[in-house]
Structure formats: C-alpha cells, structure tokens
C-alpha positions in Angstrom: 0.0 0.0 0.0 1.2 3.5 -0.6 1.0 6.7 1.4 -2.6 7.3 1.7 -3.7 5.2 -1.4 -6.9 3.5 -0.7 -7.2 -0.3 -1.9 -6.5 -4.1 -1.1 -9.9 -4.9 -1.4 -12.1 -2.5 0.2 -15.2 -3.5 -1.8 -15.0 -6.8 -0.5 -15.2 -5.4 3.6 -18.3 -5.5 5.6 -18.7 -2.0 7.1 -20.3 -2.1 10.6 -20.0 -1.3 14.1 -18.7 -4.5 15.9 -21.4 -7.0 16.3 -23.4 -3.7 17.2 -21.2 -3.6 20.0 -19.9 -0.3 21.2 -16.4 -1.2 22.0 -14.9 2.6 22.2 -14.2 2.2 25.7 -13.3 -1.1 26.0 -9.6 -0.3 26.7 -9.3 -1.0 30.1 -11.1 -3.9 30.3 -9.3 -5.3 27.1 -6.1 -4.7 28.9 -7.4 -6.8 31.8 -7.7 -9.9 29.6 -5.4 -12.9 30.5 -3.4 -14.0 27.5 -1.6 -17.0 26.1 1.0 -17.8 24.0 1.4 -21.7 24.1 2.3 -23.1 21.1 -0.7 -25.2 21.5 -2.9 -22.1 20.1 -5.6 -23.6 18.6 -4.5 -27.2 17.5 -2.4 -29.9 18.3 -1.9 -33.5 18.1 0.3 -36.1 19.9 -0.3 -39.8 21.0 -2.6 -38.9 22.7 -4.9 -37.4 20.6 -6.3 -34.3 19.0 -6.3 -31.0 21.3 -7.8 -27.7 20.5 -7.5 -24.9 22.7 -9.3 -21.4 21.9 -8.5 -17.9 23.3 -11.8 -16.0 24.0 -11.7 -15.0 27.3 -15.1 -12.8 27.0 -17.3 -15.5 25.3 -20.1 -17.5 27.5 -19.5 -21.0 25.5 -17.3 -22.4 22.6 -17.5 -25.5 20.8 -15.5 -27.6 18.2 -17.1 -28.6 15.2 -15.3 -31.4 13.1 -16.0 -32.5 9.6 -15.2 -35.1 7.2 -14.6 -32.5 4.2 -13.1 -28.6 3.8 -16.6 -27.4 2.5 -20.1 -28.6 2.6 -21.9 -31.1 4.6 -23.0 -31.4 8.3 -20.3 -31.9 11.3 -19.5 -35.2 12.1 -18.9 -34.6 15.9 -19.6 -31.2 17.9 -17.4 -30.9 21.3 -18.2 -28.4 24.0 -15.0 -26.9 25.2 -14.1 -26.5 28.5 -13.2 -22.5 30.1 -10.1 -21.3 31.8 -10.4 -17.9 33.3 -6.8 -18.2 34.2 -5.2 -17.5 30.8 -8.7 -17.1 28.8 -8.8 -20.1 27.2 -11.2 -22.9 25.6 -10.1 -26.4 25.4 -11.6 -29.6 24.3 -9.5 -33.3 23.2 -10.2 -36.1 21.5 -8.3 -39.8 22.4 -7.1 -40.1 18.6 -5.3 -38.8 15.5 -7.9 -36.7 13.4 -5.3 -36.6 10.6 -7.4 -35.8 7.2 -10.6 -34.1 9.2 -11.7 -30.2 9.2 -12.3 -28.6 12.0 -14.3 -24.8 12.9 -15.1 -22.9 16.1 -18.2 -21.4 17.4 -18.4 -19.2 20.2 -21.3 -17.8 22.0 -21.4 -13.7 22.8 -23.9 -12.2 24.4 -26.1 -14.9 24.2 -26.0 -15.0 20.6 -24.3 -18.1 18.7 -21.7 -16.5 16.0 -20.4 -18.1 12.9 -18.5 -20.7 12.4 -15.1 -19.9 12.3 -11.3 -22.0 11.5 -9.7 -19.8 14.5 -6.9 -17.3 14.4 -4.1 -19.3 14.0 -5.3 -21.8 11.2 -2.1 -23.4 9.3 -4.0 -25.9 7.0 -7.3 -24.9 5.8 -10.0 -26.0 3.2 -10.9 -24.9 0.1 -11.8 -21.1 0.8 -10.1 -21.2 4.1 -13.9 -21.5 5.8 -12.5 -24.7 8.0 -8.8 -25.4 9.5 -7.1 -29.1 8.5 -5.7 -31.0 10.7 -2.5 -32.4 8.4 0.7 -34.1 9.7 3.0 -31.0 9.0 6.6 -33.6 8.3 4.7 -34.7 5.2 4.7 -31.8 3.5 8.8 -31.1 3.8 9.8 -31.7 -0.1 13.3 -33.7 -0.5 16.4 -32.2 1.7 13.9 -29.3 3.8 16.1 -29.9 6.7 19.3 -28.6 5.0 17.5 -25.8 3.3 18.9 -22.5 4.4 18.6 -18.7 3.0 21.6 -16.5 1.8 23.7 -15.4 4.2 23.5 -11.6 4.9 25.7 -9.5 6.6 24.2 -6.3 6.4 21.1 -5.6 5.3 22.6 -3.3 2.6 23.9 -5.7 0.9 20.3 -7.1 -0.2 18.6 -6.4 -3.0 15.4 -6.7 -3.2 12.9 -7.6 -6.2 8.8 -7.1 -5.8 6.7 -10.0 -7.3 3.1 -10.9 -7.4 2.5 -14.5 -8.4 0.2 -14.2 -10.9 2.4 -11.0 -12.6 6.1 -13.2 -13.2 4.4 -16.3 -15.0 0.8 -15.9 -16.3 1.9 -14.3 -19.3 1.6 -16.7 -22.6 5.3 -15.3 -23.3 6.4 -16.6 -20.3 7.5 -20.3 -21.1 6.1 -21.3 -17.9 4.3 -24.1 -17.0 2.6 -23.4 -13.4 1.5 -19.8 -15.0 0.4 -18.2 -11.7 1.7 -21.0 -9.3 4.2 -21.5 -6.0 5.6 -24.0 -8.8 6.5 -21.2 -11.6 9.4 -20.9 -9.4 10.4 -24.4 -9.3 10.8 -24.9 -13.3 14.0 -24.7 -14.2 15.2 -23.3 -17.9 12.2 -22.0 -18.7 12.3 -19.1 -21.5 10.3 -16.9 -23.5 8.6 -17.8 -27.3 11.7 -15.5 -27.8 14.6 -17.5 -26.7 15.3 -15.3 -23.5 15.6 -16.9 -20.1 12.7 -16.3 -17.8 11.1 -17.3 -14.3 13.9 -18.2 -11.7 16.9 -18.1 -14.2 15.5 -14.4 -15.0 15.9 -14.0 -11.3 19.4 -15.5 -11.5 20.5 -13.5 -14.7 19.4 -10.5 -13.3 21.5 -10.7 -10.0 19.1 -9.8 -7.0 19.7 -11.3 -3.9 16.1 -11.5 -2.4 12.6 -11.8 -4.2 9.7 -9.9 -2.1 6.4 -11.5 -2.8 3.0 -10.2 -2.9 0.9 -11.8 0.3 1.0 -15.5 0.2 -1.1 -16.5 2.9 -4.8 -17.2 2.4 -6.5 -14.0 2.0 -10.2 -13.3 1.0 -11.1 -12.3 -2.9 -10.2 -15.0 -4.5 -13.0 -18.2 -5.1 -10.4 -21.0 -4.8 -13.9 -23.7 -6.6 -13.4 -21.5 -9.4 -9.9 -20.9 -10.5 -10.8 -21.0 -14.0 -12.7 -17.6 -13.6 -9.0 -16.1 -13.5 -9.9 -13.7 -11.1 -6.8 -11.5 -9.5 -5.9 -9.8 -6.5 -3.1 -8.3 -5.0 -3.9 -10.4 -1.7 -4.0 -7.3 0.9 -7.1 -8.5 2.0 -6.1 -10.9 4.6 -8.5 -14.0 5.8 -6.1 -16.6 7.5 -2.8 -15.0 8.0 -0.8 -18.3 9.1 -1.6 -20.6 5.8 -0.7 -20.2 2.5 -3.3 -18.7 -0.3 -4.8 -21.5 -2.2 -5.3 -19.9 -5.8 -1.6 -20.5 -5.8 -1.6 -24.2 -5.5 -2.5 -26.7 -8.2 -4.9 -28.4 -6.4 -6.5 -26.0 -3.0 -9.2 -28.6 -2.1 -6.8 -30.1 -0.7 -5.0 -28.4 2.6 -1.5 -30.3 2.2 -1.1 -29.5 -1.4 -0.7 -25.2 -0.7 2.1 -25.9 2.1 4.2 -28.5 0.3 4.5 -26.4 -3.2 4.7 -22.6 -1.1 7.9 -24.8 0.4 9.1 -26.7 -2.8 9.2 -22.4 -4.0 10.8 -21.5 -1.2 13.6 -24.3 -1.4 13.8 -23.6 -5.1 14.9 -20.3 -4.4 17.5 -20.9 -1.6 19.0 -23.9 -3.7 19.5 -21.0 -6.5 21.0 -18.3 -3.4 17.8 -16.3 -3.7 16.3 -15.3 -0.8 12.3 -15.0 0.1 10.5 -11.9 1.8 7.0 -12.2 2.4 4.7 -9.3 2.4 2.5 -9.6 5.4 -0.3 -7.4 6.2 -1.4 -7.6 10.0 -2.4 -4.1 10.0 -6.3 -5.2 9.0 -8.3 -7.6 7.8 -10.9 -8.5 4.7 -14.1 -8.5 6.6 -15.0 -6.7 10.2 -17.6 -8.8 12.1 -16.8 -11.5 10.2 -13.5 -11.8 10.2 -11.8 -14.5 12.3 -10.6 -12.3 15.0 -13.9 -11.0 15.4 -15.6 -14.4 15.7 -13.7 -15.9 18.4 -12.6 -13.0 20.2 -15.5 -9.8 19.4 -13.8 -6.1 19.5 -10.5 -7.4 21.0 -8.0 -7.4 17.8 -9.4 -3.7 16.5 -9.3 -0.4 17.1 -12.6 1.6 17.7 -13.9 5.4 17.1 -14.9 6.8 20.3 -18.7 6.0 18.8 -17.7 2.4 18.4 -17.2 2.1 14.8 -14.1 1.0 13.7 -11.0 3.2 13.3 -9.5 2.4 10.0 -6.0 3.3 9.4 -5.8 0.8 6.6 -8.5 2.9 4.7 -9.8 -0.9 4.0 -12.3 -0.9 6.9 -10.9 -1.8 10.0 -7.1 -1.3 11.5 -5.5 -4.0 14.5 -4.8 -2.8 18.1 -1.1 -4.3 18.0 -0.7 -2.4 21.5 -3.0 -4.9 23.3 -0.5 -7.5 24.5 -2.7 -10.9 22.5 -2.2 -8.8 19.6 1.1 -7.9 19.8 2.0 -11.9 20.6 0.2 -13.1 17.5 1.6 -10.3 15.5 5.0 -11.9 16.8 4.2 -15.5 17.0 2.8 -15.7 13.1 5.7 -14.3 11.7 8.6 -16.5 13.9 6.0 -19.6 12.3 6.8 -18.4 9.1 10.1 -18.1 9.1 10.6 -21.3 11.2 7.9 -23.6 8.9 8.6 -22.1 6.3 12.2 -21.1 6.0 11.0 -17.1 4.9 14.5 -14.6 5.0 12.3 -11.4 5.7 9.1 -9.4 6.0 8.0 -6.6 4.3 5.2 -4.9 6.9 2.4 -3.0 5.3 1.2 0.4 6.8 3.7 -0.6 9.2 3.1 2.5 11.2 -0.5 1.2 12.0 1.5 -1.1 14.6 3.1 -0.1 17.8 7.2 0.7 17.8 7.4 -2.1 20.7 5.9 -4.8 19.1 7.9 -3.9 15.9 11.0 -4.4 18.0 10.0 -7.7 19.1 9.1 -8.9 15.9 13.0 -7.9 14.6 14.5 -9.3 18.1 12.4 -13.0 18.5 13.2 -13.6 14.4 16.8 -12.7 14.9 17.2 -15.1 16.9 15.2 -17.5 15.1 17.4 -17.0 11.8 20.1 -13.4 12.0 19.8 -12.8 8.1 16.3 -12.1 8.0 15.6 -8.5 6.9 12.5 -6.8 8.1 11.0 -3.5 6.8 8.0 -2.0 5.6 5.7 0.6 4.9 6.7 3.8 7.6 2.9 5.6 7.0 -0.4 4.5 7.6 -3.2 5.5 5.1 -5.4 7.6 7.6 -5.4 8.5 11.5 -5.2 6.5 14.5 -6.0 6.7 17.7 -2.3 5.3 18.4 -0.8 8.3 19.3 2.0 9.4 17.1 5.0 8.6 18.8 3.8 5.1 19.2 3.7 4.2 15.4 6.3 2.4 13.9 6.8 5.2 11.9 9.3 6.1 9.3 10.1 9.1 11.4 10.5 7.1 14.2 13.0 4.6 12.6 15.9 5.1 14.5 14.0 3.9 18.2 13.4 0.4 15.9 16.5 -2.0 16.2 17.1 -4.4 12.8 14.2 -2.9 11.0 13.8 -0.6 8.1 11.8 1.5 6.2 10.7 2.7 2.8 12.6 6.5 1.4 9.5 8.0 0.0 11.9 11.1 0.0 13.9 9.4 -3.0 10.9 8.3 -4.8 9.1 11.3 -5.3 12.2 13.0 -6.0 13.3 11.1 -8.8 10.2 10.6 -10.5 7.8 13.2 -9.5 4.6 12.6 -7.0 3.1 9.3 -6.8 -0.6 11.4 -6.6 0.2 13.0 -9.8 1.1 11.7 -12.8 2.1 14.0 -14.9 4.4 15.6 -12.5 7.8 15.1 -13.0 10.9 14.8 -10.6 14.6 15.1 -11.0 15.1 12.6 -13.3 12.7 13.7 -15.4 13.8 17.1 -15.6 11.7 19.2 -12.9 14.3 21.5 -11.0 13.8 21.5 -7.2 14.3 18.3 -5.9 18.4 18.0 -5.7 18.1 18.2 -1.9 15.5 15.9 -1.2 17.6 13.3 -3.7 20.6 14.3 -2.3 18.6 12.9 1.2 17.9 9.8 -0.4 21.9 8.9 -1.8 23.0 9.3 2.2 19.7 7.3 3.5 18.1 9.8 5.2 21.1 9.9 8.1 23.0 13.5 9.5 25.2 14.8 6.6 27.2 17.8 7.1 26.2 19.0 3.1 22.7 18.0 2.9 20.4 20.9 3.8 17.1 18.9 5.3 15.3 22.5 5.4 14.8 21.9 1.5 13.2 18.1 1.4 9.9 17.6 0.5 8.8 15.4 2.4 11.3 15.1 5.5 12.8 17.7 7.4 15.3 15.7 9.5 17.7 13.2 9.5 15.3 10.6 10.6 17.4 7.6 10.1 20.7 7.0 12.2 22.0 4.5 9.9 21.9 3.8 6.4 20.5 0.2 7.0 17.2 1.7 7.8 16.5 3.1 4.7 14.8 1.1 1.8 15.6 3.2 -1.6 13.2 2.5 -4.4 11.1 4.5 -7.4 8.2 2.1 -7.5 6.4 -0.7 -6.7 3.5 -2.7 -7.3 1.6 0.4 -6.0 0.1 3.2 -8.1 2.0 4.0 -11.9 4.5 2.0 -12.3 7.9 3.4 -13.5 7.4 2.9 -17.0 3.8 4.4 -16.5 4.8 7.1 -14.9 7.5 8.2 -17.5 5.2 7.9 -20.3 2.5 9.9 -18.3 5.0 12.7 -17.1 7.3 12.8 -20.5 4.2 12.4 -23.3 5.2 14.0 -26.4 9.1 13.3 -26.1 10.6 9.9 -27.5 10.4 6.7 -25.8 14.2 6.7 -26.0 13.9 9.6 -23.8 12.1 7.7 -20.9 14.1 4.6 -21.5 17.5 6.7 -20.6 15.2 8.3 -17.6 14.4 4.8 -16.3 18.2 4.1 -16.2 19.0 7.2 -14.6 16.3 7.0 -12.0 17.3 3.6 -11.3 21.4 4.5 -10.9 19.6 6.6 -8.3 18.5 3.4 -6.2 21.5 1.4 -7.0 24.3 3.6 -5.9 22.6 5.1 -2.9 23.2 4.1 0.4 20.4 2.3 2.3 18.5 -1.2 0.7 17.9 -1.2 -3.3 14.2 -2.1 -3.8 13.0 -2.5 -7.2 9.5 -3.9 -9.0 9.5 -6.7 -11.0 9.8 -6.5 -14.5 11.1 -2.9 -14.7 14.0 -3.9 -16.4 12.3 -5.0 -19.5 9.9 -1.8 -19.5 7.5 -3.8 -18.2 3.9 -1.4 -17.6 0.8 -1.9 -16.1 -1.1 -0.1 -19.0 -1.5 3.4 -17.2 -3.6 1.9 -14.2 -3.0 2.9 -10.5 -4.6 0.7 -8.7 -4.3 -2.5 -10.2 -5.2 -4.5 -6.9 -8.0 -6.6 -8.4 -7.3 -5.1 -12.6 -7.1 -8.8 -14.5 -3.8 -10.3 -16.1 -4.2 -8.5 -19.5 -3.3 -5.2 -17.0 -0.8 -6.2 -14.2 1.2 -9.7 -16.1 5.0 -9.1 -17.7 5.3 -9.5 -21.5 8.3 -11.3 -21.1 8.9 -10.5 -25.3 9.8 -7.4 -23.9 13.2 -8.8 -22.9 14.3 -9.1 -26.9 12.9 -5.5 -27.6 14.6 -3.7 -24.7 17.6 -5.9 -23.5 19.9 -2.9 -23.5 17.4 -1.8 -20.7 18.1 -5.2 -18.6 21.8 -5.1 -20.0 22.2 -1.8 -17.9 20.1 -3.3 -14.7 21.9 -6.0 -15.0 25.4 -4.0 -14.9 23.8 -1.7 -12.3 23.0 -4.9 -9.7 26.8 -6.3 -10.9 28.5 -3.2 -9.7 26.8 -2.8 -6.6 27.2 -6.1 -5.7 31.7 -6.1 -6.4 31.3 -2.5 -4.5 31.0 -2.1 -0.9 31.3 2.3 -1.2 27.7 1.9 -2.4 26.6 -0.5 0.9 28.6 1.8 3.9 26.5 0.9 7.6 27.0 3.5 9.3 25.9 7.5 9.3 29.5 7.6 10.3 31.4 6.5 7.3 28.7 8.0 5.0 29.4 11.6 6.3 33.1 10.8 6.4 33.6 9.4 2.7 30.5 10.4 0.6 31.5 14.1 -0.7 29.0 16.7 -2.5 30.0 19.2 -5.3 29.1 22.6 -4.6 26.7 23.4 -7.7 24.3 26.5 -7.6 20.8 24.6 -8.3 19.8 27.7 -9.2 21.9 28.1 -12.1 22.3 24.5 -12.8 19.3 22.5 -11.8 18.9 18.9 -12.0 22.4 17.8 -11.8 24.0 16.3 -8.5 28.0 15.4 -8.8 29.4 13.6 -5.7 32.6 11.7 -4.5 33.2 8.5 -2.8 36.7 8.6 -1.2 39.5 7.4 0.5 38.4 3.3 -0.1 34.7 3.9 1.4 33.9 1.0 3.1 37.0 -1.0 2.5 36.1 -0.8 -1.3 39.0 -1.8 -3.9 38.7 1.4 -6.2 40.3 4.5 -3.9 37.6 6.9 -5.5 34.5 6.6 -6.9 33.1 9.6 -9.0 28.8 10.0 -9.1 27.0 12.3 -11.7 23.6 12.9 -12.5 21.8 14.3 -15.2 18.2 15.0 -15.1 18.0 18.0 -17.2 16.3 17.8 -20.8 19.6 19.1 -22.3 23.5 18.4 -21.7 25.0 19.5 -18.5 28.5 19.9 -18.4 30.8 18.8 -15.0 34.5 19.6 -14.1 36.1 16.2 -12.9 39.5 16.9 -11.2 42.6 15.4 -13.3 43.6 11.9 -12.8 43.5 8.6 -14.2 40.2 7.6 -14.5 38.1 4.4 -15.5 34.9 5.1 -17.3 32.0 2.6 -15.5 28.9 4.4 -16.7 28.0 6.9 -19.0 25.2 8.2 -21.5 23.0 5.2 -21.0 26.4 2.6 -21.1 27.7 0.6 -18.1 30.9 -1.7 -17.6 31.0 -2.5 -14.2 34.9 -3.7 -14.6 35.4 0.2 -15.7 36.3 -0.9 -19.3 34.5 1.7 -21.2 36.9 4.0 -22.0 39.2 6.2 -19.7 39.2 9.8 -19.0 42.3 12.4 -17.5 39.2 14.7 -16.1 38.4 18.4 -16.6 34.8 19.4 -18.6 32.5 15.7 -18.9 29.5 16.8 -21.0 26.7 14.4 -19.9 23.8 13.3 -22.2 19.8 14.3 -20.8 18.3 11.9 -18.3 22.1 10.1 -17.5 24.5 9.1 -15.8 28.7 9.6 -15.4 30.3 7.0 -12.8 34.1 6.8 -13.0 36.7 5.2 -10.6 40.4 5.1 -10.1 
C-alpha cells in the first residue's frame, strides 16, 4: 500500500460497528484480559490425541465442530469446550489422531451463537479457508527441507530486493512457464520466453538480486479457490487466514496439504539458487470486520474503535488492529517466527507498518533474529489515515531510529526522482523538474545527519530521521500506483520513448548507488507497464502480467540493470553501515541549483567501506539538455555513461576536466 492510497480490497469489507457492539471504551477492560501464548494455540496432536485450545476470554460457550470435508456437509462430531479464566482459554480433546478431518469454532457472545469460524491461528485450511485441516506438518517437507537454508547476509545493505506478485512473473503466454500463476512457476528450471530469452527463476538468476519480495501468500479473501478457471486477481492485501498459504496459488486448494508443500518446494527452489524470500504480510487489517476470524472468536479485542464504536480504520480498508494490546502484539510476533521457522522465509516486508506499535515492531525484529540473524524486516513507515495510536507510538518512518534491525521505505527518493506518486504528470529530477536536488541528495545518504545535505529543503522530510543507512529502503516504484514505466510515459508524453528509457536508467542508478536497501518492481527492467492503471489491486492479467517479449525488444534496458546490480554487488562504497562512514567518505559538489538545476556530482573517497577502487566519482543528469561537470585530473576508468555501463570500468578512460553528460544520465568513474 502506498502513502494514503486506498485499496486491497475495500469493496469486499463488511462495514459495521462490531457486532453492534460499542467497544470505544473497552480499553481498560481489554487490557485486563489474560493472555496465552502456548504453542498449542488452537491445535495440536500427539499420542494422545487431538487438542484444540481457543482464546476468547469474554465469550459464555465455545464449541469444536469437526467434519469429514473442507466445505459442505453437516459436522460429524460437535465438542463443547471447556473455560479457563486463568489465561482465557477454551479447550476440548479427542483420544485419537484426526489426521485428514476439518475442524471450525463457534463461540457464543452475548447470548448470541456467532459463525462458524477455523480460529486465528489456522495453518492448514480447506478450500476457501472457511474450515482449519488437521494435516501431519513432516509430510509436507519436499526432499532435503532440513538442509534448506537462506543466503547469508551481513548487512542488510547488501540485499537487494525484487517485488513479485505470483500471478504477474508467469501468467503471461510469453512466459515459457508451465505453473503460469503458481508457487511451482518458481520451481521450473530453464524456462524461456517464445523469444529464446531466459525467464522465471533463471530471470531472477540472470538479473543478480539477492532477495525476491512476494506479494501476500497467505490465504486471503477475494479469491474463489472452486473457481480458478474464472482467472480472477488480486493483490492479496485482504487478509482472511494469515498463518496458511493462499490457495489460488496451489495446483490443487481442495486439498489443505497441497498449498504448504508447493509454497515450500518455492521457497527451497529459491535458496537452492541463493535467492532469498520476503513475504509481504499485512497484520495491520483484515478482509471482513464482524466476520472476520478475530472478530468471531474474540469480538472487539484485535481492533481499534472510534470513540462512537465504529471501527478506526487506518488501513483505509475498513478496519485497522490494536497491536498495542498485548494478545495482539503476541500473534503479530508468534505468526511471523512460524513463518520463518515452517517455512524457511528470510524477511518481512510490513504494510502500513506504522498502524503497529514501535514495541511490538521491535519484538518482531529481536524473536526472528534469533530465530534465523539474516532475516531483513521492513516495511511501509505511514499508515493511510489517522489512528487513535498516538503518534510517537507508530512504527513510523520518522520514528525509525528507536526500531533495532528494521527498516523502512525512502519516499523522499521516490518522489524526487520521478515526481509525485498522486500525480502523474508531474515530474521529478530525473525527469527534468528543478527543485528536488536536496531531497535526492537525502535519499543517496539514506536519510542519516550529513554535514552537506540541507534537510530544510526536502519535500517530504525535514530531519535526519534515520541514524544508519541500514534503515533506509531506496526505491522509485512498486507494485503500488504507476508503475515506473507508466509514470514516464504519463509525465514525458510528447518526447521519445528513448527519452524515458534513458530516464528509467538514470532514476534507477539513483537506487542502485545510494546508500540504504535497493528495492525495485519486477519487470522494470524489460519496461514492463501496467497499462497506465494505478490501482491495479483486483485489474485482470491482461493489466498487471510481464510481456516477457519485452526482454528481446529492450535488452539494453536489462543489460544496464543487469550491470547496475553487478557493480553494486563487487562494491562495498555503495553498501557503507554507518551514518558515520557515509558523512566521512561520501562528498558533494558545490553546484548552484539555481543556475544548474537537475544535476548532483558527488565523491566516494578514501576506499569507502574498504572498497577496492580508492575513489568513486557520481553524476547525474536529469536535465532535458547536456550538462557539463568539471572532474578533477587523474586517471580515471569510465564505468557508466550516456545510457552505457561496464562494471569492470572498461568503457573507456578519462584524464578529467569538462564531462558533458547526455539528458536523463549518468557519469560514474573510478580510479
């Protein structure tokens, strides 16, 4: 979701007070509520049978209902549970194995019987996710699970990150892709388009990222899983069980074992291929209100309320979570250690991650450190409306620097570079607006103290809110609003496409040799577009899947994203940690803006970061015209210019004085 973009699904919520509840001033006696955190939370089996154990600490009854099938027919057995006002639990047992049976809980409130519900913490689930599974979890580990292991990182900015939905990196005909739209579109190995290039995971491969970020996985709402055929998409930020994957992605989702075992064989696909996996989770709300699963077995506990007992809604879907209420905060916690413990997942990327409380955030990045230490967490530092979390509570991107191992998205950079996300025909520095050096110049040291960046002049920050550049996620786009190549076609109409295509480049040697993360969305590197739409949450394949033929007709494009990913990788002046070394080795030309606008000229010095070249020279370009800078004398290697790139430095060489660069480019030399 992006800064105050309204989407994910929002048709598809039920708007309503809570049950017609009014829980506005249910605070205190929420924060009275025992909780628990057993791993038992709601199922488990052992020899001695099947136990379920429910937290509703306000209901007057709960049963179990279990059934022979994930949909349709009658239960076969109902079992009353059993209260304990100790740490607000329901529990009920049976003496054997239910391995293949469903299972749903009902809870009575107020003397009123609500629906049937799977629980909170389903991990297997029916078709539709309407009824938990009861699986034996080892038999759904593909061949060598217990050896499988992420990349090793060592700082989190040496990742780089590439956003994929499912449905977007295979469906297209062009693909070469068997499992068009599947976990298993990963797993196929050679695959290419009807054009000969390589695609799917040796795309990935031949590219050079180090982490793939992937659209929600876990079983959300919008998609009818007994109808696959109707093709229907969706972005999946319209979450319905948050601890099992989504169905739509499995070959076969009648049947619960099937989703786990290919989501792994993905995962394991990946890692076998040094590619790590990020999951984009999205605890901040859910698809429905009173009929979500939260709401069902606990009513008014997991949200937020307006002081007339609506819902608050942060999300701008319908509804925001009250991470600040301690149950909360534990399954906010506990979900995502599950996932990266079951599942082997190297990172989560937390929407509206400001919607949740700064303490809970730091527990999440603590418990999963010591779960697995490379996993990078980050997310989205905004919410898309008001809370009644007070301000210096959010996990905002202002409030980085109190969050430990976390990170957050430089919306400074991107509407610098490219112009507004709100507006498409505005342009940005790299398209050539003047006005927006500083703020980019705010995004190339990450948003941390530097003794030559003026934070009086950003546009969107006015203070050094990060205090080191592993907090800072650099991108242009995302899967949100225009895409890139949208954007520049919107903003630049009239001029050449060769003109965007060299404005892509520059924007995106912008990311790539900034400090902070590199973020970028998939298929950008082959122009891909999403044909002018926005919001293209729940727009069909025709709008949101790559053409992967656009490989043959702009390879130069992916020839320079290529080289761009290459050189970062070999160069460690581009990935400093600290604010430290960054003010201490990352120098700024003095250029008047006023005179010169849209050009930025810096110098990495004295071995930045231990790097192998002793100085690294950084132009920009976003002006229409030529621009003209003075390099001082020397012997130096030519690695990028007018649109070129040679990460070894082999395009030419250059003694210094007057560079005239090309519009919309870049200059990067060494020695």
């Amino acid at each position: 979701m992006a800064t105050a973009t309204i989407f994910a699904g929002a048709s598809l919520l039920t708007f309503s007070s809570c049950n017609n509840k009014n829980y506005a001033n249910f605070d205190d006696r929420f924060a009275e509520y025992p909780t628990y955190s057993g791993s038992d939370l709601e199922l488990s089996v052992d020899n001695s049978g099947t136990h379920f154990r429910l937290w509703s600490p306000e209901t007057d009854k709960a049963e179990v209902n279990i059934y022979d099938e994930g949909s349709g027919g009658e239960p076969v057995m109902t079992i009353p549970m059993e209260f304990h006002k100790e740490n607000g639990t329901w529990t009920a047992s049976v003496p054997e194995q239910l391995y293949g049976k469903f299972y749903t809980f009902r809870v009575q409130s107020d003397g009123r019987w609500l629906d049937e519900t799977p629980g909170v913490w389903a991990k297997a689930v029916g078709v539709n996710g309407k009824r938990a599974a009861i699986i034996d979890f080892s038999l759904t580990n593909p061949d060598g699970w217990e050896n499988d292991r992420g990349p090793e990182v060592k700082n989190f900015t040496d990742v780089i990150v590439y956003e994929m939905h499912h449905r977007d990196f295979s469906m297209h005909p062009s693909s070469g892709i068997e499992n068009k739209g599947k976990f298993l579109a990963l797993t196929e190995k050679d695959t290419k388009s009807l054009l000969g290039d390589k695609t799917g995971i040796e795309h990935l491969k031949e590219l050079g990222i180090t982490h793939v970020h992937i659209l929600p996985s876990y079983d959300y709402n919008s998609v009818d899983e007994t109808r696959l055929q109707d093709n229907v998409y969706n972005w999946g930020y319209d979450p319905q069980n948050y601890n099992s994957p989504e169905g739509s992605y499995s070959t076969n989702p009648e049947d619960p074992s099937v989703r786990i075992r290919e989501m792994k064989e993905m995962i394991k696909s990946l890692h076998d291929e040094g590619i790590g996996v990020i999951m984009d989770v999205v605890y901040n709300h859910t698809a429905e209100n009173d009929g979500s699963n939260f709401s069902l077995t606990a009513p008014g506990y997991y949200y937020r309320h307006r002081e007339d007992g609506s819902y608050s809604d942060a999300s701008g879907c319908g509804n925001e979570t009250a991470s600040e209420r301690r149950q909360m905060s534990e399954y906010i916690v506990n979900s995502v250690k599950y996932w990266a413990d079951e599942y082997h997942i190297d990172g989560f990327r937390f929407d509206l991650m400001a919607i949740h409380d700064i303490e809970t955030m730091n527990r999440v990045a603590k418990e999963l450190k010591e779960i697995n230490p490379d996993i990078f967490v980050y997310g989205e530092g905004w919410t898309a409306g008001d809370s009644p979390l007070p301000v210096e509570r959010r996990a905002l991107k202002e409030n980085v620097a109190r969050m430990q191992d976390i990170a957050v998205f430089s919306d400074d950079l991107r509407d610098a570079v490219k112009g507004h996300f709100t507006d498409a025909s505005d342009r940005g520095f790299a398209t050539g607006k003047p006005g927006n050096e500083e703020t980019v110049k705010i995004g190339i040291v990450a948003a941390t103290a530097h003794p030559q960046v003026d934070y009086s002049k950003g546009n969107n920050s006015k203070f050094a809110y990060a205090s080191s550049p592993e907090m800072i996620v650099n991108y242009v786009s995302c899967h949100d609003d225009l895409s890139l190549t949208d954007k520049l076609r919107h903003s630049m109409q009239g001029e050449p496409e060769q003109n965007m295509l060299e404005a892509a480049k520059l924007a995106q040697t912008i990311v790539f040799t900034s400090q902070g993360t590199p973020f970028m969305f998939a298929g950008e590197e082959i122009f891909r577009d999403k044909k002018g739409v926005h919001n293209s949450y729940n727009k069909p394949d025709s709008i949101n899947a790559i053409d992967w033929a656009n490989k043959s007709k702009y390879r130069d494009q992916f020839d320079y994203y290529k080289g761009l990913i290459t050189l970062r990788k070999a160069h460690p002046a581009f990935r400093m940690t600290s604010a430290e070394d960054i003010a201490k080795h990352l120098v700024f030309d003095e250029i008047d803006s006023e005179k010169t606008p849209n050009l930025i000229s810096y110098t990495l010095k004295d071995h930045a970061n231990g790097d192998q070249w002793e100085e690294i020279r950084v132009v920009f370009n976003g002006a229409s015209k030529p621009q003209s800078v003075n390099i001082p004398s020397g012997q130096w290697k030519i690695v990028a210019m007018n649109g070129k790139i040679d990460p070894e430095g082999n395009l030419g060489t250059s003694k210094g004085g007057e560079i005239t660069l090309n519009p919309y480019s870049a200059l990067i030399l060494s020695k």
